[in-house]
C-alpha positions as semicolon CSV with decimal commas, in nm:
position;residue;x (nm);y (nm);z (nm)
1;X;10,821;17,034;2,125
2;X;10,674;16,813;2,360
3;X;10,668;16,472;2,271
4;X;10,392;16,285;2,531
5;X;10,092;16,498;2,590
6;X;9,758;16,427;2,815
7;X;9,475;16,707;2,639
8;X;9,181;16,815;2,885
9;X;8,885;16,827;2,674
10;X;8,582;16,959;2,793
11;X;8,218;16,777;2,743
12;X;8,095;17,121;2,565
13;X;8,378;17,104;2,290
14;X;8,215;16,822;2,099
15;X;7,822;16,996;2,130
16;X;7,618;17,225;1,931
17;X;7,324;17,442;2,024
18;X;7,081;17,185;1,931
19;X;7,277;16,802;2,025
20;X;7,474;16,688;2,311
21;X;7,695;16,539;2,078
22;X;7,776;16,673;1,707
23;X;7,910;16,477;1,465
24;X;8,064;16,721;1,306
25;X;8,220;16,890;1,588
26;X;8,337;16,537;1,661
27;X;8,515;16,512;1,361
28;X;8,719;16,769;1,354
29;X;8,860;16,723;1,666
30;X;8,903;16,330;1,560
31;X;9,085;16,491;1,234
32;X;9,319;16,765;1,411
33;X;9,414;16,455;1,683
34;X;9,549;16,299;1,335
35;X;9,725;16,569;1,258
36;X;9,882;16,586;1,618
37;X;9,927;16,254;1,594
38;X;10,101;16,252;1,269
39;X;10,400;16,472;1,383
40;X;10,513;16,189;1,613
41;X;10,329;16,260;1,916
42;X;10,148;16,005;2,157
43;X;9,834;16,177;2,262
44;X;9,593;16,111;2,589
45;X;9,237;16,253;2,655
46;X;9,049;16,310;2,929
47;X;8,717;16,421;2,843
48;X;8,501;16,621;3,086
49;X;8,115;16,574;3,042
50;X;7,996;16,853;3,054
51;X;7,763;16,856;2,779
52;X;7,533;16,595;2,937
53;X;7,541;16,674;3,273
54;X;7,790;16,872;3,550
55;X;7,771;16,722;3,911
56;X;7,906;17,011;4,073
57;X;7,587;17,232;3,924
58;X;7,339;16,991;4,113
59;X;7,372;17,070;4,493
60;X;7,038;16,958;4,546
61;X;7,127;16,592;4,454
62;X;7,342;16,364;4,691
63;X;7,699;16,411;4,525
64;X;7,682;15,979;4,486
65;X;7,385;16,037;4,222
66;X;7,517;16,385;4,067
67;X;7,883;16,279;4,034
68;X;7,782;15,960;3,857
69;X;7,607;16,083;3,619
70;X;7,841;16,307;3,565
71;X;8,092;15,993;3,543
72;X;7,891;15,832;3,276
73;X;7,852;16,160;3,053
74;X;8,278;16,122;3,025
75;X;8,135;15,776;2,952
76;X;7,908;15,826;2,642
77;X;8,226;16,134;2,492
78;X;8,465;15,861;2,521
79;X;8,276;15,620;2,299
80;X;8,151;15,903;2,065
81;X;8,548;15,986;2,062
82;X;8,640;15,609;1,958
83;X;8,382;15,646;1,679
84;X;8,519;15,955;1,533
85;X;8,871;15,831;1,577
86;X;8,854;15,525;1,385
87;X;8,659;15,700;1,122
88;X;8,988;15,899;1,034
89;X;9,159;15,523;1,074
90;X;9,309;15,637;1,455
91;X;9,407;15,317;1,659
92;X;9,262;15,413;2,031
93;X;9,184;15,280;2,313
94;X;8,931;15,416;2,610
95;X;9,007;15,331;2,974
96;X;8,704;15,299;3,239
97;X;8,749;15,307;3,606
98;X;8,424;15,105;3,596
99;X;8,341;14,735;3,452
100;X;8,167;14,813;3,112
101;X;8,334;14,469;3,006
102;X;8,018;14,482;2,694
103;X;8,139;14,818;2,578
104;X;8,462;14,882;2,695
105;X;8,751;14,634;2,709
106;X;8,974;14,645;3,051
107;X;9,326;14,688;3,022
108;X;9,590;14,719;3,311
109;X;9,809;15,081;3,338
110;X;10,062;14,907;3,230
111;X;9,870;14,761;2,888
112;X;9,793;15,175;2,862
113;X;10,088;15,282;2,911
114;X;10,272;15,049;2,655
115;X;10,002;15,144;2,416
116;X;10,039;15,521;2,469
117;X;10,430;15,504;2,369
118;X;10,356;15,320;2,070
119;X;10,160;15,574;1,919
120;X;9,783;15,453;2,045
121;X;9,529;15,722;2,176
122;X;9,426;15,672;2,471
123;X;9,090;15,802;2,578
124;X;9,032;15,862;2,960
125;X;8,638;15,794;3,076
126;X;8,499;15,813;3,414
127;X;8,675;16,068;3,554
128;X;8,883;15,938;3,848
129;X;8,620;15,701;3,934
130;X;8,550;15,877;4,233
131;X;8,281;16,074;4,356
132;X;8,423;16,481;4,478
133;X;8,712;16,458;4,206
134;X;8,658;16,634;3,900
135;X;8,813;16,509;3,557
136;X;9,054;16,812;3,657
137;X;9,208;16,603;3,889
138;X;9,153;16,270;3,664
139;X;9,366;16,491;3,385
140;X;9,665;16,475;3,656
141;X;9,662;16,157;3,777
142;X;9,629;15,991;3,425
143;X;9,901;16,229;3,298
144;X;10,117;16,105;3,606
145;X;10,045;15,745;3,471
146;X;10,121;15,707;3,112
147;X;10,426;15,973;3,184
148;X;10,298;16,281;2,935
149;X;10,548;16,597;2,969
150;X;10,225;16,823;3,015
151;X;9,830;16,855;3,059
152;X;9,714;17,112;2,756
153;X;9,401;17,256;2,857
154;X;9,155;17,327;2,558
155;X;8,941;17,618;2,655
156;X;8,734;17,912;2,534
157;X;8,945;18,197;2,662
158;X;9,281;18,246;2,547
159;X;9,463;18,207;2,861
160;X;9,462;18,242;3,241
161;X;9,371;18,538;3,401
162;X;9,410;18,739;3,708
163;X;8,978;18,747;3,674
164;X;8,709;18,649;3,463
165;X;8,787;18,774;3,098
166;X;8,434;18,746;3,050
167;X;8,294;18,957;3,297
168;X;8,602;19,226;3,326
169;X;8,753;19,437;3,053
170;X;9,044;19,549;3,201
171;X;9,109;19,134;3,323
172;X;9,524;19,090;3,235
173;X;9,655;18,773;3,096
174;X;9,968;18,564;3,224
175;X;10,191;18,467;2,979
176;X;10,369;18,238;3,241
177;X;10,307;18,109;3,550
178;X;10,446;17,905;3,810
179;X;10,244;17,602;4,054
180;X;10,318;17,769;4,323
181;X;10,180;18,116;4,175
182;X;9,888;17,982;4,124
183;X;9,836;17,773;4,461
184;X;9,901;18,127;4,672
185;X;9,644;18,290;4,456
186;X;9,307;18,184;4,487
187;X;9,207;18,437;4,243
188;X;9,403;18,250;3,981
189;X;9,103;18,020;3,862
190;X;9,262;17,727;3,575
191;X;9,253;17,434;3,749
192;X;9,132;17,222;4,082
193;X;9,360;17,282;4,284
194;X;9,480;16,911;4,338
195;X;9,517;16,883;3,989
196;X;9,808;17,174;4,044
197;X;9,931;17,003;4,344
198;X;9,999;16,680;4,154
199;X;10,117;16,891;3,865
200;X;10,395;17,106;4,093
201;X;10,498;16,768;4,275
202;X;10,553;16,543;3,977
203;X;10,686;16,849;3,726
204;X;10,407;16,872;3,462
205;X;10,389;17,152;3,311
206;X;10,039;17,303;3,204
207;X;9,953;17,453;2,855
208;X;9,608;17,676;2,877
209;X;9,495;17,745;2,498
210;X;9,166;17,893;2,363
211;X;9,056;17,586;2,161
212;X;8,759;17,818;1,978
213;X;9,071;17,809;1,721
214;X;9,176;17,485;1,646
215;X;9,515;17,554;1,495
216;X;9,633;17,644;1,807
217;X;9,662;17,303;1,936
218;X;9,924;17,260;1,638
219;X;10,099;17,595;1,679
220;X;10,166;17,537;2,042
221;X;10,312;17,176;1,984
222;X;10,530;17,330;1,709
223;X;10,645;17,581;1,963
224;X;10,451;17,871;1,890
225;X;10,414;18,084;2,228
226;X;10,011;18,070;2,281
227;X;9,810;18,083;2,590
228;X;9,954;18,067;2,901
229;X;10,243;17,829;3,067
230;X;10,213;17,669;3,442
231;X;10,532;17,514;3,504
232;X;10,734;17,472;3,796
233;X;11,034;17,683;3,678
């Protein structure tokens, strides 16, 4: 079982067809992060925002303007996330790349990463702080920083495929994978690939799980075989 995780969240996992932000939704991921947390785990989010706004989808924007709003959408899930966590009595913490010294307090990496081991969440915002990186990427470098054995990727398909589940039938699923699989194969679609690179070169592995099923995220970390594995062995 792994013991330090970094989850990828995306934006869309905490909306419903009618609010960018659900509080219900929010919940219950805010409750089954308890339960993670509660088997002994120390837990870090990054949180895509893709329920506000998606930089990448606005090509007719300079990427300075689409990117940061997309920044600030990770924003606004962070401190919905905070909310929801100490509603189920979570101790957490959210880390900006920006000063937001009103809303969110600074601390250094190595304030984070002290907190992390000692059983704190720590909640990701802003991407990399970067404009042309996606919160892909952010999941790898933050992952690199507190030290977390593996990136688990919550998703709406059960795995990664060979092609789009959703648009082919006969679209096969790998059980495992390795980095360097999926950097030779452009057709192999999980990640950015510099989020790969950083993952092959520092030996993070990479859990892909459909998260339309919440107990997954608990089966997995009690050793279940779901989804698909990207490791380097």
């Amino acid at each position: 079982m792994y013991k330090n995780i970094l989850l990828k969240l995306s934006g869309e996992s905490l909306m419903s067809d009618s609010e960018n932000i659900n509080k219900d939704k929010t919940r219950e991921i805010a409750e089954l992060i308890k339960r993670v947390h509660d088997m002994g785990i120390n837990i870090g989010i990054v949180c895509g925002g893709g329920n506000f706004f998606r930089g990448r989808s606005h090509q007719d924007m300079e990427a300075i303007n689409a990117d940061s709003m997309g920044m600030l959408g990770t924003t606004m899930n962070a401190l919905a996330l905070r909310d929801a966590f100490n509603k189920v009595g979570l101790e957490n913490v959210i880390f900006s790349p920006f000063d937001f010294h009103e809303l969110i307090e600074y601390h250094s990496e190595d304030e984070l990463k002290k907190m992390y081991n000692e059983g704190v969440i720590v909640v990701f915002s802003g991407g990399t702080g970067h404009i042309g990186c996606s919160t892909d990427t952010a999941a790898s470098m933050k992952a690199i920083m507190i030290g977390a054995d593996v990136i688990i990727k919550l998703t709406n398909v059960d795995g990664v495929y060979d092609k789009d589940p959703n648009k082919y039938k006969d679209a096969r699923m790998y059980k495992r994978l390795t980095h360097a699989e999926v950097l030779a194969n452009p057709e192999i679609k999980v990640m950015d690939l510099k989020c790969i690179e950083d993952c092959k070169e520092h030996n993070k592995d990479i859990l892909v799980i459909n998260f339309n099923d919440q107990e997954n995220l608990i089966k997995v970390l009690k050793g279940d075989m779901i989804g698909t594995v990207i490791s380097n062995d």
